[in-house]
N, C-alpha and C positions, 0 to 999 in steps of 0.2 A: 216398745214393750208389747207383749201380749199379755190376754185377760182373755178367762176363758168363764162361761155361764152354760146355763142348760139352754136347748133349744127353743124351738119355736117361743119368741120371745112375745111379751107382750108392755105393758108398764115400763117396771124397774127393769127391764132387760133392753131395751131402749133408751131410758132417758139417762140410764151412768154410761154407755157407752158416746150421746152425744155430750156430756159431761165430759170424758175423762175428755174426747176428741177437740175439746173447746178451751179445756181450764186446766190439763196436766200435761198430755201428751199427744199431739196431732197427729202424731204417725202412728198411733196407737195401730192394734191386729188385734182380731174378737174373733174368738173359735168358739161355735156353737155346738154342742154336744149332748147326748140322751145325760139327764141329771146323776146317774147313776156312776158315769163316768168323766163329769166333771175333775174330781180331786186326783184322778188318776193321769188324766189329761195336761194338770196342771203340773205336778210331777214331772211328766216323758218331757215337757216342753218350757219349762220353765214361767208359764202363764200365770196369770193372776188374777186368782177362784175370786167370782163376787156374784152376789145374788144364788145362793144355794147355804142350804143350813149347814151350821157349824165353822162359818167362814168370817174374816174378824170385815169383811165388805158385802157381809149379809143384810139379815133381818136382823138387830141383835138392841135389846136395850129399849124397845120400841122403836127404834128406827127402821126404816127403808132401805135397802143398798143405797138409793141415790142419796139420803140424807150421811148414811155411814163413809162413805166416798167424798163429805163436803168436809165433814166431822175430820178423818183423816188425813185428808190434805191441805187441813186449815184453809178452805176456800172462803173469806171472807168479802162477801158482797150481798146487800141488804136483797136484788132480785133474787138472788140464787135462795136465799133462805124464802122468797116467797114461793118457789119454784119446789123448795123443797118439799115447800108444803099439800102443794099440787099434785106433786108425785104419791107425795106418802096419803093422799084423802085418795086417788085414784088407783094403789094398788093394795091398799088396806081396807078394815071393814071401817075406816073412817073418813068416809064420803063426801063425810059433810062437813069437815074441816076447812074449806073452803069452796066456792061455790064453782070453781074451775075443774074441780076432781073428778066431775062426774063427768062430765064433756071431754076431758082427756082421756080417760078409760071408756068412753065408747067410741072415739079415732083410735084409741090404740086396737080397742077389740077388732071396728072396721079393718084396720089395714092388717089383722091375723087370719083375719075372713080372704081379703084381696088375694093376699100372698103366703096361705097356707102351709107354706116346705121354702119357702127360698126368707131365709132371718135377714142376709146381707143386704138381698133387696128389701124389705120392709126399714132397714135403719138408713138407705139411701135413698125412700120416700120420706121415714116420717121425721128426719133431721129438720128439716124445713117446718113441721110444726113446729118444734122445739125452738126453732130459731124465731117463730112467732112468738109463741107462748112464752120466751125469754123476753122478748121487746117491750109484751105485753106485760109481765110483771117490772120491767127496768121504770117502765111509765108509769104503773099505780102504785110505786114504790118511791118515786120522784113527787107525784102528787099528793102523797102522803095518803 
C-alpha cells in the first residue's frame, strides 16, 4: 500500500508510518508531499492521506494520527496504547500526558534539525527510537 502525509515530518509523521511498517503493512510506501497537495496526491496514486486535516487518519475527535491508525485498525496491545499516548502528549498541546512526550518531541525535532529536506532519511534514523520507545513501554506495561 501507499500512504501519503505532508512533508518534512516531525511526530505523528513518524511514528504512524513506524506503526503502519510494524503492525499493518511492512511493505508499506510514504510519499511525502507540500500539505497542499497531499489529497490530490492521494487521488493520482491511489495513497492513503493521514496526518493532514479533513482525513478520517488525522487529527479527529482528539486523537492523533497515530492514535486514529490504532483506533482503525483495531490494534489491540496494552504497549501500543501506552505509545499512544506518547505520541499524542508529544505532538499535541498535551505534553504532559505522560512524562515520555516531551523527550520524544525533542528527538523528533533533533532529527528535523539533522535531516532538514530528506523525510525518508529521518524515518530510517528515527525507526530505531520507536523501536526503543516500544520496548520501553512493552516493559512498563508488563510492570504494571
Amino acid at each position: 500500500m501507499k500512504w501519503v502525509t505532508r512533508e518534512r515530518v516531525k511526530v505523528d509523521r513518524v511514528a504512524c508510518p513506524w506503526l503502519i511498517r510494524h503492525f499493518i503493512d511492512p511493505d508499506a510506501e510514504f510519499l511525502f508531499v507540500p500539505a497542499d497537495r497531499v489529497l490530490e496526491v492521494a487521488r493520482q496514486t491511489g495513497a492513503i492521506p493521514y496526518d493532514v486535516d479533513g482525513v478520517e487518519l488525522g487529527h479527529t475527535e482528539g486523537r492523533c494520527s497515530f492514535e486514529s491508525i490504532v483506533l482503525k485498525y483495531g490494534l489491540k496491545d496494552p504497549a501500543l496504547d501506552y505509545l499512544a499516548k506518547v505520541v499524542h502528549g508529544a505532538d499535541t498541546k498535551d505534553i504532559d500526558i505522560v512524562p515520555e512526550a516531551a523527550g520524544l518531541k525533542a528527538v523528533a525535532f533533533g532529527f528535523s534539525l539533522l535531516y532538514p529536506n530528506d523525510d525518508h532519511r529521518i524515518l530510517a534514523e528515527e525507526f530505531r527510537v520507536y523501536d526503543a520507545l516500544y520496548a520501553w513501554c512493552r516493559q512498563k506495561v508488563a510492570a504494571g
